[in-house]
BALUM-962519 format. One record per residue: x, y, z of N, C-alpha, C, O, CB in turn. Coordinates in pm, whole numbers, plus 50000, padded with zeros to 5 digits. Glycine has a CB too. Layout:
XYZXYZXYZXYZXYZ
...
***
This chain:
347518557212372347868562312505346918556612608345708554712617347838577712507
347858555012672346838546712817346908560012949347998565312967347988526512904
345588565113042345408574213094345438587413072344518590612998345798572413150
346268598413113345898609913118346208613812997346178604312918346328616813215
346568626212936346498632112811345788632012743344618633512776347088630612752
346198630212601344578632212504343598616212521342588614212454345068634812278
343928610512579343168591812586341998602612647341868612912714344078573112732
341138590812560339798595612619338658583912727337458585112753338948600212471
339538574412764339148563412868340788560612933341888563212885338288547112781
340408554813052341858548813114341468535213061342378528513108342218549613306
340568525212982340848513312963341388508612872340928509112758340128508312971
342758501712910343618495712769343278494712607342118491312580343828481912793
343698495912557343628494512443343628472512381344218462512422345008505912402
342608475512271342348455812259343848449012253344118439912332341358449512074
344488452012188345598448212127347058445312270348148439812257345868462012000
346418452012397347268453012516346938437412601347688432712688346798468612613
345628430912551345018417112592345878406512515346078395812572343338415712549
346388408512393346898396612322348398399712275349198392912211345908393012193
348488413812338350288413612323350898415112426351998409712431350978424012242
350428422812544350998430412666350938414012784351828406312820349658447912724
349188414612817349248408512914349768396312930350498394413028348368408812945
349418382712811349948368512828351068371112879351198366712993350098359512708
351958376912836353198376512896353788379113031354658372913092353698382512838
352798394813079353298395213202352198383513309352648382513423353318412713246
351398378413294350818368513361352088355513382352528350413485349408364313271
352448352713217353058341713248354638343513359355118335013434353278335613098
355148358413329355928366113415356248359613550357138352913603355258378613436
354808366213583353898364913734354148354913815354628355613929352418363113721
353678341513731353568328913769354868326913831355158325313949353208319513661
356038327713661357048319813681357938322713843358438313613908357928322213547
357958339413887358078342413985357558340214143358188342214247358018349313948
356108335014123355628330414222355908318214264355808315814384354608331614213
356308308614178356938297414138358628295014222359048288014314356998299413968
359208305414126360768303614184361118311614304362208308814354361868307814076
360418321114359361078330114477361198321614576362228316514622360278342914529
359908320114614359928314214753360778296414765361208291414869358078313614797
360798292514678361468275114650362768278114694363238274314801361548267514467
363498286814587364698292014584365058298314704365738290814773364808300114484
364818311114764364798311714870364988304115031365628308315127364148314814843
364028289415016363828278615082364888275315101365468277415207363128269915039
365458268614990366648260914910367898267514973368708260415033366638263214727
368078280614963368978285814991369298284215165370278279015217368768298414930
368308289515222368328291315333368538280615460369018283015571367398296815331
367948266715400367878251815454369328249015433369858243315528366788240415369
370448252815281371448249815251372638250115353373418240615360371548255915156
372778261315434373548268915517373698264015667372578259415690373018281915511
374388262615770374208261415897373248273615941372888283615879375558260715966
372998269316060371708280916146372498290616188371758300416192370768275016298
373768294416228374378302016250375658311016112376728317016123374768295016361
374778307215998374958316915894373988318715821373958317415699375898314615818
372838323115914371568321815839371408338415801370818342215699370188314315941
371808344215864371538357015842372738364015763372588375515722371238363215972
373988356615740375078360515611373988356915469373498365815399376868347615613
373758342415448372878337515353371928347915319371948353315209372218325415397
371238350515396369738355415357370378374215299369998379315194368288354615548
371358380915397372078394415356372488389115140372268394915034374088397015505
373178374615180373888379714982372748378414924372468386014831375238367714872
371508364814983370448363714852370078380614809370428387714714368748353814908
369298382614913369078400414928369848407814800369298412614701369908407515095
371358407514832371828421614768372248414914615372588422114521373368430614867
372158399514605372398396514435371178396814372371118397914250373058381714393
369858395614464368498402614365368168414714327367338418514244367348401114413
369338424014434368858437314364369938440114309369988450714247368308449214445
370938432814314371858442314204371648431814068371768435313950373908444614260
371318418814115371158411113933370158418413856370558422113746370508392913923
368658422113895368328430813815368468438713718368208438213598368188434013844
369118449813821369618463213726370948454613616370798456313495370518479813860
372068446713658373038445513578372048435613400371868439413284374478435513693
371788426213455370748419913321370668426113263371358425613161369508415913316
369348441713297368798451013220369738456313109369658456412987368338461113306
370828461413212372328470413130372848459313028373458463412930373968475113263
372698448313040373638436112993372778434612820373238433312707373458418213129
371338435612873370378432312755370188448812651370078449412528368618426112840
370198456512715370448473312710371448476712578371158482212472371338479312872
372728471312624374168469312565373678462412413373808468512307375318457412677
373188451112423372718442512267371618451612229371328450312109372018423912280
370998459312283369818464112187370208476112114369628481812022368468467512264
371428479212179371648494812161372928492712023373338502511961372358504412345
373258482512003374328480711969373648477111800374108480711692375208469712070
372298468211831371658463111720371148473911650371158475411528370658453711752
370578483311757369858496711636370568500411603370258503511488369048508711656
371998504611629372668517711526373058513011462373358518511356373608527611551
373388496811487374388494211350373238486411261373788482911156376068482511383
371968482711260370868483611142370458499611072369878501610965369408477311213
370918508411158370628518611080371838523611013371678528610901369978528311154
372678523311049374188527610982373748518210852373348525310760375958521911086
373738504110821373388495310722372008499310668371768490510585373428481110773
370868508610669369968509310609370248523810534369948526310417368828506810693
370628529110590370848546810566372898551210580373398555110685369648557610751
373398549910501375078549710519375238563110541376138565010624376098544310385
374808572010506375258585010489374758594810630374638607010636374618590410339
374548584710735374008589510876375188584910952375548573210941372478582610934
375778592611023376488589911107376148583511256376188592011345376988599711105
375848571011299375408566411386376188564711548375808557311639375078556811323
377378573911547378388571911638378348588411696378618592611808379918565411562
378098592711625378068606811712376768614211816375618616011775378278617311599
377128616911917376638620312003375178626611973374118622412019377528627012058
375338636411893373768642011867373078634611809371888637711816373548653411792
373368623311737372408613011707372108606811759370898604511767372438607011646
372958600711823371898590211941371258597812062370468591212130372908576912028
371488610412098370448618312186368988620512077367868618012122371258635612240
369138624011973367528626411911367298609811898366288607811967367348637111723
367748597311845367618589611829367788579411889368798572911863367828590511773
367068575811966367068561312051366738549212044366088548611940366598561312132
366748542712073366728522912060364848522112126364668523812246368508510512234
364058520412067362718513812097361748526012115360608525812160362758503712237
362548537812066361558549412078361368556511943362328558011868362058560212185
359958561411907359728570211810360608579211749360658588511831358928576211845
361258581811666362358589311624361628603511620360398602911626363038583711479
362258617911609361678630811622360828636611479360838631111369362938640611661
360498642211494359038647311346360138652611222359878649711105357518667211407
361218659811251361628661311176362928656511088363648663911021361438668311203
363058640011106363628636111019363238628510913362008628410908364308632411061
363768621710821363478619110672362398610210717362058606110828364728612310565
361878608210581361008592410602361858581310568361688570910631359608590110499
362728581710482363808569710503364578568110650364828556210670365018572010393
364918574710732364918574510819364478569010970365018561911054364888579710786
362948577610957361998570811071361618556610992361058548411065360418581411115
361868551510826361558533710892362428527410925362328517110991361008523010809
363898534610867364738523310906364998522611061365508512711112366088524310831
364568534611139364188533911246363498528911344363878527111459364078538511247
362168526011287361338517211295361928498711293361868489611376360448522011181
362328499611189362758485511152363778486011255363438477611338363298482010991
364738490911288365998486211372365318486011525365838477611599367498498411356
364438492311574363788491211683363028477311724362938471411832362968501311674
362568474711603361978460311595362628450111618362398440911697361538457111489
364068453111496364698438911560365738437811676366228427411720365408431811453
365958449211711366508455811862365868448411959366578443012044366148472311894
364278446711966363368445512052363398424212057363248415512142361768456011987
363728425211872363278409811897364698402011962364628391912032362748401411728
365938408811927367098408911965366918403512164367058392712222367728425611915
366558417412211366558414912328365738405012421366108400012527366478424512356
364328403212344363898385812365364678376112379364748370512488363248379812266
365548371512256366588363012249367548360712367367888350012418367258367112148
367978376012404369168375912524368638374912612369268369912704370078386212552
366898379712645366438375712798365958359412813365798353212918365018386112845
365788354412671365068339012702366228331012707366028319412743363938332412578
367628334812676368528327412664369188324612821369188313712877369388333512558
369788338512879370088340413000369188332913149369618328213254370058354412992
367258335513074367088329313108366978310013179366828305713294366938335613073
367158302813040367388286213018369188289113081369728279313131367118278312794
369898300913074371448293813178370928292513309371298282913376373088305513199
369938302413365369668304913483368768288913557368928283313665368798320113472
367938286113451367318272513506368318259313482368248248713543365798269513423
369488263613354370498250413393371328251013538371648241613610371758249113270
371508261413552372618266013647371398257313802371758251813906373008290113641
370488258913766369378254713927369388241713911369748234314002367488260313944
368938237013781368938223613825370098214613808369848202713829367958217913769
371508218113768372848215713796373068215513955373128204614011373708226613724
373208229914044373468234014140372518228714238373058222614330373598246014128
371608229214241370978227314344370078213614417369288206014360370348236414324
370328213614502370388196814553369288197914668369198207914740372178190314628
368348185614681367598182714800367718173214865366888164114863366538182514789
368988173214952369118157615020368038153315125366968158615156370558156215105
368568143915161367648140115266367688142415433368558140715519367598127615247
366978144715434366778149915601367988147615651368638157215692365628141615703
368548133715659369248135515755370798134715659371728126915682368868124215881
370758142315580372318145515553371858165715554372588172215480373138135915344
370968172515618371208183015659371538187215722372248179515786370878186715664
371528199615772372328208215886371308208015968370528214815902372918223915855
370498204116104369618205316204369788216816248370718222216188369658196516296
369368222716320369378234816433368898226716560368648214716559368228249216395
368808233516651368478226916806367138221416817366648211716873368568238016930
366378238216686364688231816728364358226816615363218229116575363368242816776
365318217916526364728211516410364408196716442364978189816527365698212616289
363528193616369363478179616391364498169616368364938169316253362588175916330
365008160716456366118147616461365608137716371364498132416375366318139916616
366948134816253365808124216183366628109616261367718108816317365808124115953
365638099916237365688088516284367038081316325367828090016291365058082416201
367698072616369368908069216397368958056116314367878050216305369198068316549
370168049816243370438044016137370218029816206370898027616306371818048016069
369398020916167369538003816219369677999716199369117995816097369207995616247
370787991916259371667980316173371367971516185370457968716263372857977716184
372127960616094371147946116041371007935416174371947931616244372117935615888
369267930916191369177924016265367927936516388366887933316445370827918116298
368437946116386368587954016500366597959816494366547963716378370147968416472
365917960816522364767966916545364847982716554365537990716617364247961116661
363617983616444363978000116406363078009516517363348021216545363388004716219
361928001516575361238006216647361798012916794362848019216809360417997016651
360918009916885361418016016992361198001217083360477991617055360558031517039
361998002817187362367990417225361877990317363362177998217452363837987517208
361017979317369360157971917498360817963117592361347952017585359057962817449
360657969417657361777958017799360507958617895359667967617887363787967917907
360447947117995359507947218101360057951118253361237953118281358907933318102
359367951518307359357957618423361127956118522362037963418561357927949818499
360677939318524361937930518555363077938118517364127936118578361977916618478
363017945918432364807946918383365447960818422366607964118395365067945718194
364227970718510364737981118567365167984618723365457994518790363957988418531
364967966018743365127962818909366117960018907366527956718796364407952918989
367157959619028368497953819059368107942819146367317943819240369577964019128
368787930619102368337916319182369307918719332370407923519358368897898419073
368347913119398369187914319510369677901619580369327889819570368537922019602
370667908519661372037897119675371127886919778369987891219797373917905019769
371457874019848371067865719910371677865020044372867863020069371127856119841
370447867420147371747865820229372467858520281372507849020203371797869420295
373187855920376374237851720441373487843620551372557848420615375197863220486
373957830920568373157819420690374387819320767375487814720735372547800620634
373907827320915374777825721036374647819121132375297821521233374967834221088
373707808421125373727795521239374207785121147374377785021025372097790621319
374457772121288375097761221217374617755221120373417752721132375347752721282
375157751521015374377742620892373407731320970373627727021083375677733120780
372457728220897371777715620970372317705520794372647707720678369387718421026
372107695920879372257685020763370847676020816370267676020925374047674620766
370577668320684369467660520705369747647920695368867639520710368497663120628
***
């Protein structure tokens, strides 16, 4: 037990360093990693005047993908314990209601059932648990095919600009100077006309 009750320190237990944490560190990362990119990605994708539709669905498919995953991975674990215990113990009925209220998927079974029982309990929890690894690392690798399938970084100038985005360069065609173009003074004057001789011609 970690904190209040009978624990007699709030500091973790050894075994919470080499099973608990690696994982949620590596968690951590991978999230610090994909939010904000993804996010980016999304948001650059869209014209400027559906920036705020974009940013409303990212919003409501992170909080509802969550919870549905959970239920999705939930569904395989729940499905794996009863029917390892129906197969360890036959003479338990694993479909009826009062059993799966005393008996649940990844939790301690109650004091007073058999000891054949609480292991096969044990055991179906285990592979319930290793079960649901499988479905989260799997879902996971669709989720990174699906990104790097889907998702594209063109180049500046095949994006959508906004007014105050930067203009990318204008295309130069062959021959043509990409720079910016130097003319001298001379060429912003208008030449002026000559005038008109209104006495008699002289000849020489």
């Amino acid at each position: 037990m970690l904190g209040g009750g009978q624990a007699a320190t709030i500091a973790p237990p050894a075994d919470y360093f080499t099973d608990l944490l690696p994982g949620l560190m590596v968690y951590g990362i991978g999230l610090s990693i994909l939010v904000a990119p993804l996010t980016t990605a999304l948001m650059t994708s869209v014209p400027t005047h559906n920036s705020g539709v974009a940013s409303a669905i990212n919003n409501a498919i992170s909080r509802v993908g969550s919870p549905l995953v959970n239920a999705l991975i939930f569904v395989a674990v729940a499905a794996s314990f009863y029917a390892s215990i129906g197969q360890q113990v036959p003479s338990v009925d694993t479909s009826s209601h009062q059993f799966r209220t005393a008996v649940a998927p990844l939790n301690q079974p109650p004091e007073d059932v058999s000891p054949q029982l609480r292991a096969a309990t044990t055991q179906a929890s285990t592979e319930a648990f290793h079960l649901a690894m499988l479905v989260a690392a799997g879902l996971m690798l669709a989720g990174a095919a699906v990104n790097a399938l889907g998702i594209r970084n063109p180049a500046p100038a095949g994006r959508h600009l906004g007014p105050a985005a930067e203009q990318p360069p204008p295309e130069s065609g062959a021959g043509t100077p990409s720079g910016p173009v130097q003319a001298s003074a001379e060429a912003f004057h208008k030449p002026q006309p000559q005038a008109a001789q209104t006495g008699p011609a002289r000849s020489s």
